[in-house]
C-alpha positions in Angstrom: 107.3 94.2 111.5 104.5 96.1 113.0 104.7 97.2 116.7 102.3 95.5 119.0 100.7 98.5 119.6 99.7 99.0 116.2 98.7 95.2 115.9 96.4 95.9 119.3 94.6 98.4 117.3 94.5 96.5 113.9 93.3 93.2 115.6 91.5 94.1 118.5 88.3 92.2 119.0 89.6 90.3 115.8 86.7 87.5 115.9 84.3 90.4 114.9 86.9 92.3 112.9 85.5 90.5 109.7 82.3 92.4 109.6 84.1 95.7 110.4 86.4 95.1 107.4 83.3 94.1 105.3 82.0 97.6 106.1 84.8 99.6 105.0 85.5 97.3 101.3 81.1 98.1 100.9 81.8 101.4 101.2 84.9 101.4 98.6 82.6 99.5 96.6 79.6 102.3 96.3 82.2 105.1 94.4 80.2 106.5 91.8 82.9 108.1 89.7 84.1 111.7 89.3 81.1 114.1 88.5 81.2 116.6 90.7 77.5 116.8 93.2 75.2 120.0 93.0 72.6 121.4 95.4 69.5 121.7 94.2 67.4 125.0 95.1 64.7 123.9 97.5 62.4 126.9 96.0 62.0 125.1 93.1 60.6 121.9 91.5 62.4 119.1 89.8 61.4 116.1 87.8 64.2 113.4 88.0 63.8 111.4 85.1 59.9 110.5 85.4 59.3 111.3 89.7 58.4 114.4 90.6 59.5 115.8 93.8 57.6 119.1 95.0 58.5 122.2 97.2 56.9 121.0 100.3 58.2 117.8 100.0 61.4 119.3 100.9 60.3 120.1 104.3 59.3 123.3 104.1 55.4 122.1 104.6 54.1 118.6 105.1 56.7 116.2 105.7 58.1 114.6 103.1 56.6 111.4 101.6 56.3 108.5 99.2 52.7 107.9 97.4 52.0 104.3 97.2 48.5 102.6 97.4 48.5 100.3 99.9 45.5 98.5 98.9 46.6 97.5 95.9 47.7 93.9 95.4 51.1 95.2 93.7 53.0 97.9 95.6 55.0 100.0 92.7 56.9 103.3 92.8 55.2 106.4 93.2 55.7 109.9 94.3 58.8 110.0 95.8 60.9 112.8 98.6 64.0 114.5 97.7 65.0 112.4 101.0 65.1 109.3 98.6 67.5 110.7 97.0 71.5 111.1 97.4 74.6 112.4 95.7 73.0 114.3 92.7 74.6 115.2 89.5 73.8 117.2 86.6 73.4 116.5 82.7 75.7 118.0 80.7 73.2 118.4 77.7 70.0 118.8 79.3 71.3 120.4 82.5 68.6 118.2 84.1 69.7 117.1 87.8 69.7 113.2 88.5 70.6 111.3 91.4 73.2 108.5 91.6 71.3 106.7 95.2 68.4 105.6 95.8 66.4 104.9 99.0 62.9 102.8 98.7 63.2 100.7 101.9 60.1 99.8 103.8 58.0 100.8 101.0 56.1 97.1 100.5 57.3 97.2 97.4 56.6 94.2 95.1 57.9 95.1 91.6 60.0 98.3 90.2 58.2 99.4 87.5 59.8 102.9 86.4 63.1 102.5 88.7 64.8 102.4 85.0 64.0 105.7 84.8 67.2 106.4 86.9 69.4 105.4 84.5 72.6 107.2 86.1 71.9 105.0 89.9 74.5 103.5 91.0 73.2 102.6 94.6 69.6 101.2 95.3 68.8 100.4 98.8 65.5 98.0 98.5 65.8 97.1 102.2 62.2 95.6 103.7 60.1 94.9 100.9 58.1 92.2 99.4 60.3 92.0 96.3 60.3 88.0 94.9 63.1 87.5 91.9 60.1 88.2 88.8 60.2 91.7 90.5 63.8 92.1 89.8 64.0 91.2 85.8 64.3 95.1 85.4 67.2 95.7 86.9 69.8 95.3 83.9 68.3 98.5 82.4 70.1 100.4 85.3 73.5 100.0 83.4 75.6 102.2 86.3 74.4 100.0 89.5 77.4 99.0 91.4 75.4 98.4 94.6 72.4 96.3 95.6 70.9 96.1 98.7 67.9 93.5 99.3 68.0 92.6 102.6 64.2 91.1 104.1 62.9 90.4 100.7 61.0 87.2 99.0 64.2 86.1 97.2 64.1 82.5 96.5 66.9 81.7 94.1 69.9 83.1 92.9 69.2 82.7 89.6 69.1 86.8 89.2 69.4 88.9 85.9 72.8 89.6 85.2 74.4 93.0 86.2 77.3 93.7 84.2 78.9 96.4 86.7 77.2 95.6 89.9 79.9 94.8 92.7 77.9 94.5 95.6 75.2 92.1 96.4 73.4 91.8 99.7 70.3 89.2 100.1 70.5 88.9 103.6 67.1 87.6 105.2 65.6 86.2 102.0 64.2 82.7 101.3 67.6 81.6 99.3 67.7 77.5 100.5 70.1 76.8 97.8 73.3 79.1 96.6 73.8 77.9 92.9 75.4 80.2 89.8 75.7 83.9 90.4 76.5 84.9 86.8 77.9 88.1 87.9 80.6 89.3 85.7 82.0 92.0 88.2 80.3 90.7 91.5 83.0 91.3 94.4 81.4 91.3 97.8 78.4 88.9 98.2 76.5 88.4 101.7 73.5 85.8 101.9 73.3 85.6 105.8 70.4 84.5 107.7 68.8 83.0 104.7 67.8 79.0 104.8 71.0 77.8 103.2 71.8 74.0 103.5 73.8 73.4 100.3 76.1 75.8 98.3 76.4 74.4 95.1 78.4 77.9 93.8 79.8 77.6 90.3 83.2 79.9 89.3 80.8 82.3 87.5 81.8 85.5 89.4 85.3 85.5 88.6 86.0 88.8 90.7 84.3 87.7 94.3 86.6 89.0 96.9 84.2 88.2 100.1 81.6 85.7 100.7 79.1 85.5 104.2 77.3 82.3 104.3 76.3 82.6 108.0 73.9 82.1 110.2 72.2 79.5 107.9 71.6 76.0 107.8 75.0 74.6 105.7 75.8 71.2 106.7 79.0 71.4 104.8 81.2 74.1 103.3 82.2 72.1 100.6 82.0 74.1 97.0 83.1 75.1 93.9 84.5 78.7 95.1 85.5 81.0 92.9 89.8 81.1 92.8 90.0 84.5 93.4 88.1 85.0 96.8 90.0 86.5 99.8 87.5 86.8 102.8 85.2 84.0 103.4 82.6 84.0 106.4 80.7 80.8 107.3 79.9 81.3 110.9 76.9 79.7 113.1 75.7 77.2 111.1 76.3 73.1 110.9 79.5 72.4 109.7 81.0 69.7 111.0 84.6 69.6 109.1 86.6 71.4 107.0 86.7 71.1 103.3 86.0 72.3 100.0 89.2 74.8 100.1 91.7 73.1 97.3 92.5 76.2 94.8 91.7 78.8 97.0 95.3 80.3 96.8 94.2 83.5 97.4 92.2 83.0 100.9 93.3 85.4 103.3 90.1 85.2 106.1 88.3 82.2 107.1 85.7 83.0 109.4 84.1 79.4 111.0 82.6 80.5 114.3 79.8 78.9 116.0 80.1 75.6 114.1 80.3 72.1 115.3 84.4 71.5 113.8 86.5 68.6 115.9 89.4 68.3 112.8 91.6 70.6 111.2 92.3 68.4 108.8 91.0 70.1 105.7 93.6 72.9 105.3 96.4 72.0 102.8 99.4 73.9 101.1 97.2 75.5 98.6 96.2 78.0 101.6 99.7 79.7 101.3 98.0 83.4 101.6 95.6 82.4 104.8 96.3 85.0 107.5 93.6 84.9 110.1 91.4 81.9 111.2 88.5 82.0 113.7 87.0 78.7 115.0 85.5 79.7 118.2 83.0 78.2 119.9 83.5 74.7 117.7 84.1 71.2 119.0 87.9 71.3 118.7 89.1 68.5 122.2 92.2 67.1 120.9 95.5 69.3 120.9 97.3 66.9 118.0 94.8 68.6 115.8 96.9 71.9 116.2 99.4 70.1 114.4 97.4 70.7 111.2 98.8 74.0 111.3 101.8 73.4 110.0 100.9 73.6 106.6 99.9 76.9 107.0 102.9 78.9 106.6 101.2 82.4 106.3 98.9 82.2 109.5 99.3 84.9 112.0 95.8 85.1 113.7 93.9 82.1 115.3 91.3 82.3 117.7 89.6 78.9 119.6 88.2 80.7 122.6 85.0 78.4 123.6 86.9 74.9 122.1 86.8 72.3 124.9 90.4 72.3 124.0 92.1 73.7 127.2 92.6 77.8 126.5 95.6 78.2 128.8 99.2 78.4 127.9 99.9 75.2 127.4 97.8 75.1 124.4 99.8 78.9 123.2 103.0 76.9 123.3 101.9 74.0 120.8 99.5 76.8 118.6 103.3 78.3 118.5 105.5 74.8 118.4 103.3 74.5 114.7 103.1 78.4 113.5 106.2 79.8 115.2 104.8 83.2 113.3 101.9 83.5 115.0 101.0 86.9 116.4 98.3 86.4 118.1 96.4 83.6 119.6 92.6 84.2 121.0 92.6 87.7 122.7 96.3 88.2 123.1 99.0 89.3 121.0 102.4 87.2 121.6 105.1 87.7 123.2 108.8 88.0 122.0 109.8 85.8 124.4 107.2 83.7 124.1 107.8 83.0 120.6 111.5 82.3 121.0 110.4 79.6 123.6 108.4 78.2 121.2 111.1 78.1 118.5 113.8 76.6 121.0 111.5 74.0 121.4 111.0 73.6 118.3 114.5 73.4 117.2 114.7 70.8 120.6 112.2 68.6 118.7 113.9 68.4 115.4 116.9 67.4 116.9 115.6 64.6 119.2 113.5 63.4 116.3 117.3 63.7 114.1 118.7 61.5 116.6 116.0 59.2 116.8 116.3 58.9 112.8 119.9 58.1 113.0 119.6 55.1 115.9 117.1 53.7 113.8 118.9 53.2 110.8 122.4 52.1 112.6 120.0 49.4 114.5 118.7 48.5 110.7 122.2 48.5 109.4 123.4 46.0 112.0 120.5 43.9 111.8 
């Protein structure tokens, strides 16, 4: 058993946490395997597969830059800075240099004619453009991409090309009013926050997806058909008024429900055996009998309900622990050893007066 100490670290500010964790599996996510990097000479002049990028555009005269007519009605790729660039490699045969990320945020972009030059990318950062999903169709052709970024674009659907390798999706700030079939073979962390979501109609067609964030939106339910093998899901801020749609998720570790409008807990069930952490702050929880609902979660060791008009005092600590005698910590602060063995003395209390109670009733049924 970890020391509280160590849990203080791990779990500190825990109602944020998920984002944090998010942060570290996107970065295990954007490996781009095991050739070794080289430096290229900034004397010299190099054409990556189609762009060239010249000595002054290195810094050494006028700064660095991409060219892109702004006039035009469709904003393609054009010259672009080695500062685009990151993490090169080299060519075994041709001893050509080629990158494995790429950077074209904030370029207006509206299409990416000649980005399948880059054949060996494995990261592409299309962050602030004007990018609508006809502009993405060419995408596939980059066989290696394990990342995409496409945060503030003109994505409407999520009907998008399938990426056999890609394992990181991001479509935050898009136009998305309707999450339906991702098709993505190897997909494992998808975020679609602050898009104009009422209805996720998600079909098991990304069989890998370990994390899903859904929030910020306009979801008036969280029922779906989630895919079995998802561990992390974040559905915070939006309109949820119960919880459902959870039946088969046996590997659900994180449920993330903040800023909702939740009274009941009475859409967990035994299925959850693996959830660990549970936030529902700043819900509509009143009535402590709904922390009986717990019970049937026999893994739960984090629960936070700071901002509930349920009282937050330690009356309501001693029935979270009365139905998850496990718990570790509840809102901001870890428990107590003693606290917990309290909690489980009157527990055991409980079971026996309910015992006796059982008995009287069936000796008064008996003699009747």
């Amino acid at each position: 058993m970890e020391s509280e100490s160590a849990l203080t670290t791990q779990y500190e500010d825990s109602e944020e946490l998920g984002e944090k964790e998010i942060t570290t599996d996107a970065e295990k996510s954007h490996t781009t395997g095991t050739d070794t990097s080289s430096k290229l000479d900034d004397s010299e002049s190099f054409n990556l597969r189609g762009i060239m990028l010249q000595p002054d555009a290195f810094g050494e005269g006028r700064p660095s830059s991409i060219s892109v007519d702004y006039r035009r009605p469709k904003k393609m790729i054009g010259y672009l800075s080695k500062q685009r660039f990151g993490k090169f490699g080299k060519d075994v045969e041709t001893k050509q240099p080629y990158p494995y990320l790429l950077d074209l945020r904030s370029l207006y972009l509206t299409e990416l004619t000649n980005v399948e030059q880059y054949k060996h990318i494995t990261y592409l950062d299309l962050t602030y453009n004007k990018i609508t999903n006809e502009g993405l169709d060419i995408l596939p052709q980059l066989v290696h991409l394990l990342t995409l970024i496409l945060d503030h674009n003109k994505v409407k659907s999520m009907t998008l090309p399938i990426m056999k390798n890609l394992m990181y999706l991001s479509l935050n700030k898009n136009l998305l009013t309707t999450m339906s079939s991702i098709n993505q073979p190897n997909l494992q962390f998808l975020f679609l926050n602050e898009n104009r979501i009422r209805f996720v109609r998600f079909v098991d067609t990304a069989p890998k997806l370990h994390t899903l964030s859904i929030s910020h939106c306009r979801l008036n339910s969280m029922s779906a058909h989630y895919a079995q093998s998802l561990e992390k899901l974040f559905l915070s801020y939006n309109n949820i008024s119960s919880i459902e749609g959870l039946d088969g998720l046996v590997n659900l570790k994180w449920l993330h429900l903040r800023g909702n409008k939740i009274k009941k807990l009475t859409g967990f069930n035994e299925e959850l055996s693996k959830l660990y952490y549970v936030n529902l702050r700043d819900n509509e929880i009143a009535e402590e009998q709904q922390l009986k609902q717990l019970k049937i979660l026999p893994l739960l060791r984090i629960l936070i309900l700071i901002g509930n008009p349920i009282n937050d005092g330690e009356e309501i600590r001693q029935m979270v622990l009365l139905n998850s005698p496990n718990m570790r910590r509840i809102n901001k602060y870890l428990v107590e050893e003693e606290e917990a063995e309290n909690a489980k003395k009157k527990m055991e209390e409980a079971d026996e007066e309910e015992q006796e109670e059982t008995k009287l009733s069936s000796l008064s049924e008996g003699s009747a």
